[in-house]
C-alpha positions in Angstrom: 31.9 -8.7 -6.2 28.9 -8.0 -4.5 27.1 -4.9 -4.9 24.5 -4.7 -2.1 25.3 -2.8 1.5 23.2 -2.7 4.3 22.7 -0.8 7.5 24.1 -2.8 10.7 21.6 -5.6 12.3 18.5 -4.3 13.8 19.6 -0.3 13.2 16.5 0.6 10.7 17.8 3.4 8.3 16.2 6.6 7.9 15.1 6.9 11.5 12.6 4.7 10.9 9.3 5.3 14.0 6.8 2.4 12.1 9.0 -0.9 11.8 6.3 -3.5 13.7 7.1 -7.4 14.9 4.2 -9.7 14.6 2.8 -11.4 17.9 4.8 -14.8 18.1 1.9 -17.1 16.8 0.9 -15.6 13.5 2.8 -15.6 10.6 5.7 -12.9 9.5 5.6 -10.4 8.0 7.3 -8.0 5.2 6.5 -4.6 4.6 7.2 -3.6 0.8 7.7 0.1 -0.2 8.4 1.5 -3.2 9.7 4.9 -3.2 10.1 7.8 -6.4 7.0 7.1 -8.7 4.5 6.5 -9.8 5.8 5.1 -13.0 3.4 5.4 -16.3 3.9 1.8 -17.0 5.5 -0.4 -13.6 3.6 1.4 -11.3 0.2 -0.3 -12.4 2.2 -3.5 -13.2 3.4 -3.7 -10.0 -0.7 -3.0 -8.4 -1.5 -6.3 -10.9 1.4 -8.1 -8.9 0.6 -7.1 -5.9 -2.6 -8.5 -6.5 -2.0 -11.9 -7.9 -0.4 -12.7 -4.4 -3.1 -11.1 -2.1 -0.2 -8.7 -0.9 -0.3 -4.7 0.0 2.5 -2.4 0.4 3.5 1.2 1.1 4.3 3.8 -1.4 6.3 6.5 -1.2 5.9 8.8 -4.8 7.5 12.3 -4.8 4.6 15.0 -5.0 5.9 16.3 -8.1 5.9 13.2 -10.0 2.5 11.6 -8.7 0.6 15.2 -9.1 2.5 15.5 -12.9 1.5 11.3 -13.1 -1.7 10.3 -12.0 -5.3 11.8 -11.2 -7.3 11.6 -8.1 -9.1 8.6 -9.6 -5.4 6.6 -10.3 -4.9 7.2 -7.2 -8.0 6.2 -5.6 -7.6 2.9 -7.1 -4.3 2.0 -5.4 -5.6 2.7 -2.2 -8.9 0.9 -2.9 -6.6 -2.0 -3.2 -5.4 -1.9 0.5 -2.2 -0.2 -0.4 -1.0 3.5 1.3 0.6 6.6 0.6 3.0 8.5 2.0 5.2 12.1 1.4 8.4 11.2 -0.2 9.1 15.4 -0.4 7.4 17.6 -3.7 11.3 17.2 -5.3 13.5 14.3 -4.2 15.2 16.8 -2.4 17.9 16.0 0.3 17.0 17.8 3.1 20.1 17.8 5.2 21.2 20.6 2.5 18.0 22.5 3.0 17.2 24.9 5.9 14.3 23.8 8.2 12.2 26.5 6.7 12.6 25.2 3.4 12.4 21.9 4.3 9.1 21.9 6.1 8.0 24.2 2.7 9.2 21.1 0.4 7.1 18.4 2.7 4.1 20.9 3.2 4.2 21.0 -0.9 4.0 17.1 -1.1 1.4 16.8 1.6 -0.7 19.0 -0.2 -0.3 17.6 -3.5 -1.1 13.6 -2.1 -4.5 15.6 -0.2 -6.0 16.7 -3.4 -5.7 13.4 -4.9 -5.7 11.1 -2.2 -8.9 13.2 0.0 -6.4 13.0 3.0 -3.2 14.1 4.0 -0.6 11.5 5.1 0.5 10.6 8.1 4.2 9.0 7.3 7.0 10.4 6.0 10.2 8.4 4.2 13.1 11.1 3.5 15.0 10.8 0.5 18.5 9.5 1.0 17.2 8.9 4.5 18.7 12.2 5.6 16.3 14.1 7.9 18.0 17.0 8.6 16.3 19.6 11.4 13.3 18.4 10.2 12.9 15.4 12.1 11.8 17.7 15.3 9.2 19.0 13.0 7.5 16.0 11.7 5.2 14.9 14.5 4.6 18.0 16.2 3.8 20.4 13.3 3.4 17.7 10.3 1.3 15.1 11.5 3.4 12.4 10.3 5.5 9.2 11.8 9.3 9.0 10.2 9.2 5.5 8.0 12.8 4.2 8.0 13.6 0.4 6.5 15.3 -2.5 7.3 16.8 -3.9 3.9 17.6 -2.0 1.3 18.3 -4.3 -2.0 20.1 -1.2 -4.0 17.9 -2.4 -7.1 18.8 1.2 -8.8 22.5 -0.5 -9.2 21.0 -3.8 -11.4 22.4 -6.7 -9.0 21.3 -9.8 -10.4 18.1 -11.2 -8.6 19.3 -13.8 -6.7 22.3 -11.8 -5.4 19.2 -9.9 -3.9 17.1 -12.6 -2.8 20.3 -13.6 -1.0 20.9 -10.5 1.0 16.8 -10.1 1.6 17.6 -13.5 4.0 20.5 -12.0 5.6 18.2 -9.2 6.5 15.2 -11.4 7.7 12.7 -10.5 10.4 9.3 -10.2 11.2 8.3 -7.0 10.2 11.2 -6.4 8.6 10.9 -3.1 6.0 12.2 -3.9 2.5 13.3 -0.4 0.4 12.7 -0.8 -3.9 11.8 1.4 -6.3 8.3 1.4 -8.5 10.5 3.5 -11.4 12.6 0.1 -11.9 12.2 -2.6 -14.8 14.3 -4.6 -12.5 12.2 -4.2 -9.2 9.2 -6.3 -11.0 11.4 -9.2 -11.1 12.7 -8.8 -7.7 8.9 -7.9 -6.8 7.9 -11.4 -8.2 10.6 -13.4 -6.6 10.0 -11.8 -3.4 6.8 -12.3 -3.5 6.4 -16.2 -5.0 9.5 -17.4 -2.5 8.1 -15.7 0.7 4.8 -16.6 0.4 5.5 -20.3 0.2 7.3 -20.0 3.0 4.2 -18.5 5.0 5.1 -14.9 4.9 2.7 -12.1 4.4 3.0 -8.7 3.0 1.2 -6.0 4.5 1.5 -1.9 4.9 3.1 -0.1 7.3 0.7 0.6 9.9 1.4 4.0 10.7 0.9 5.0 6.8 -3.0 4.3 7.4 -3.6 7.9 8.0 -6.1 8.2 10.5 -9.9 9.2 9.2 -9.1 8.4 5.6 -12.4 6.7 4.9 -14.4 9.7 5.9 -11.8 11.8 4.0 -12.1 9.9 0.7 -15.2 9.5 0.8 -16.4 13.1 1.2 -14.1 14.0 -1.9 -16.2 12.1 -3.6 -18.8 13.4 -5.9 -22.0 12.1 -8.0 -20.2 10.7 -11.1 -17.0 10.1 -9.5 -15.7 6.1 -9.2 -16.3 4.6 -6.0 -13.8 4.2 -3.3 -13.5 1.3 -0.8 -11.2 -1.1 1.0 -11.0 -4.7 2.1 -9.8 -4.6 5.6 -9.8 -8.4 6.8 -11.6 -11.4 7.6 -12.8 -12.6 10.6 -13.8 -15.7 11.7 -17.6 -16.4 13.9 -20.0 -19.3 14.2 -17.4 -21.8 12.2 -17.1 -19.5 9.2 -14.6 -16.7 7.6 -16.0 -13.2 6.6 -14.4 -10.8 4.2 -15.1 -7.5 4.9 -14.8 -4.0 4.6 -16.4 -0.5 3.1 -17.0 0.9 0.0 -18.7 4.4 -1.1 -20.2 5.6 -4.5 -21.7 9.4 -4.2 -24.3 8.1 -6.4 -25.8 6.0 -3.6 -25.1 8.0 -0.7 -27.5 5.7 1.3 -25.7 2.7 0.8 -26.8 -0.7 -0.8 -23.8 -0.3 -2.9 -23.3 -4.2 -5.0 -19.8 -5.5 -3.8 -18.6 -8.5 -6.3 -16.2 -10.7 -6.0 -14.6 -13.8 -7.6 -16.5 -16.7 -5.6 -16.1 -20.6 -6.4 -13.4 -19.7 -9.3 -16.7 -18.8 -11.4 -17.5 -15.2 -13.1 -17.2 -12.4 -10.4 -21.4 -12.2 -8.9 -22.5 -10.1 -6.4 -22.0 -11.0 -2.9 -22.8 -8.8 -0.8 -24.4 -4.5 -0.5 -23.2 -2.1 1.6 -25.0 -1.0 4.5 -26.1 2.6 5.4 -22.3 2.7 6.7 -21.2 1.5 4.2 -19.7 -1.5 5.7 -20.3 -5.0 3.7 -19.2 -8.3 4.6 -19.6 -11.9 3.1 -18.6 -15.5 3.9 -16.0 -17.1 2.2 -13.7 -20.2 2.4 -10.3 -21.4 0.6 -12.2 -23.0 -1.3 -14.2 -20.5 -2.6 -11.1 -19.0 -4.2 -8.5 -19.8 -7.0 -6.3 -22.6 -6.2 -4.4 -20.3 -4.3 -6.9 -19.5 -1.9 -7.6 -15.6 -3.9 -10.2 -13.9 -3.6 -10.7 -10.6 -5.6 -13.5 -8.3 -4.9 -15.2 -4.9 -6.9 -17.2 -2.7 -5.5 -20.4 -1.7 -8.7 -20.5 1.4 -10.2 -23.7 3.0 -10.2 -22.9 5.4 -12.2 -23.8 6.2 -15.7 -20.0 6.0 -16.6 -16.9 4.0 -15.7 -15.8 0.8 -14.3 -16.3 -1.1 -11.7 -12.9 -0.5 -9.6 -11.2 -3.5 -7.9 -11.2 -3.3 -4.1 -7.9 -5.6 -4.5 -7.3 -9.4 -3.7 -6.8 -11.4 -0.9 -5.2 -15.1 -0.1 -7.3 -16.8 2.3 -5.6 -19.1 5.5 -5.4 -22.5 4.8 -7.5 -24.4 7.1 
């Protein structure tokens, strides 16, 4: 007997205000979240997965967990990869039994606790359960934030087997469609891996909900930032001009505040070099081509640490168009 459910055709649950369709000639695409983490082992799994298919999502951590979890650097690093944050309320709490007092209290909390990690409050909001409650006349006004619903919902916290998931994931299909899993799950690293092997042979891609890119982020992160912090960055894109393709994005390091930041990345399938410095903006860019990449077309990129101490974080990966 099957175990999945779903919400009736084209009726996102949870209210959802952020479900996008792509223009008819570019490819689909899927918006992964993960809700209830971070986990202290699958959460940074699932960030290496992500990665190996060029692929960012949305994710939704309580505060409580995440502020209990991870540090403002853990958490820097999954955004540096392209990925974003939202408030999934401090508790888990189902807000249709709170009072709208206590309610906006629980999101404020969560909000909060993502800012002093994250440098910047968020600007969606997923609802445990997907039950609102009063607060849904409170979001936008008073919180700031855009209600994120979801369009499939795999149940992956009741074990289905993977292809019984897989399955109902192409009864659900659309462009843009919002798939609902769970970072705290052994079992949503296999679905994660299916999901993201079958659909990206098909053309998909997999890319975060737009309205979870809080507006002025990069300023935000980048003034948390201190002298002996990590830097912080993003790839944003590619764009194409004069017959070639250019990566490019930002990165910040409070030890070089006037920019000239090293950017490397994994060029030619040789040993990651440096392509590319940051400009007084901090903006950098580089040209790149499939075949600069693996044999996937991947390109991953790092922005240097100037520092005297620490890594040199990843700024993520991304596949390259064929062509």
């Amino acid at each position: 007997m099957a175990v999945l459910s779903s919400v009736a055709a084209g009726e996102p649950a949870g209210g959802s205000e952020v479900v996008r369709a792509s223009g008819a000639d570019t490819a689909p695409v899927m918006h992964l979240s993960f809700d209830d983490g971070p986990h202290w082992l699958f959460t940074p799994m699932l960030l290496d997965l992500l990665d190996d298919y060029g692929a960012r999502a949305s994710f939704f951590p309580t505060g409580e967990t995440i502020v209990a979890r991870w540090d403002a650097a853990t958490t820097q690093d999954l955004l540096n990869r392209g990925h974003t944050v939202g408030n999934h309320t401090w508790g888990h709490s189902d807000l249709s039994k709170l009072s709208v007092d206590s309610a906006v209290a629980e999101v404020v909390r969560a909000s909060a606790g993502l800012e002093a990690l994250a440098g910047f409050r968020p600007s969606c909001f997923r609802a445990p359960y997907g039950e609102v409650g009063e607060l849904r006349s409170r979001l936008g006004a008073d919180l700031g934030m855009s209600l994120a619903g979801w369009t499939a919902d795999p149940q992956e916290w009741r074990d289905p087997p993977i292809e019984e998931v897989l399955t109902y994931l192409r009864s659900r299909e659309s462009d843009g469609m919002v798939v609902l899993l769970h970072d705290r799950k052994w079992l949503t690293l296999h679905i994660a891996q299916r999901v993201l092997a079958d659909y990206s042979a098909r053309g998909w891609e997999f890319e975060p909900l737009g309205a979870c890119d809080a507006a002025g982020a990069q300023g935000s992160r980048m003034a948390s930032r201190v002298s002996g912090d990590l830097p912080v960055g993003q790839v944003e894109g590619s764009a194409s001009g004069d017959g070639s393709t250019w990566l490019e994005g930002w990165a910040f390091d409070a030890d070089l505040p006037q920019g000239g930041l090293p950017i490397r990345a994994t060029v030619n399938r040789l040993e990651p070099a440096i392509v590319a410095r940051t400009t007084e903006d901090h903006r950098f860019s580089f040209p790149v081509s499939r075949a600069s990449g693996d044999r996937s077309g991947r390109i991953c990129v790092w922005a240097v640490n100037v520092g005297a101490q620490g890594h040199d974080p990843s700024l993520g990966c991304r596949i390259l168009p064929a062509g």
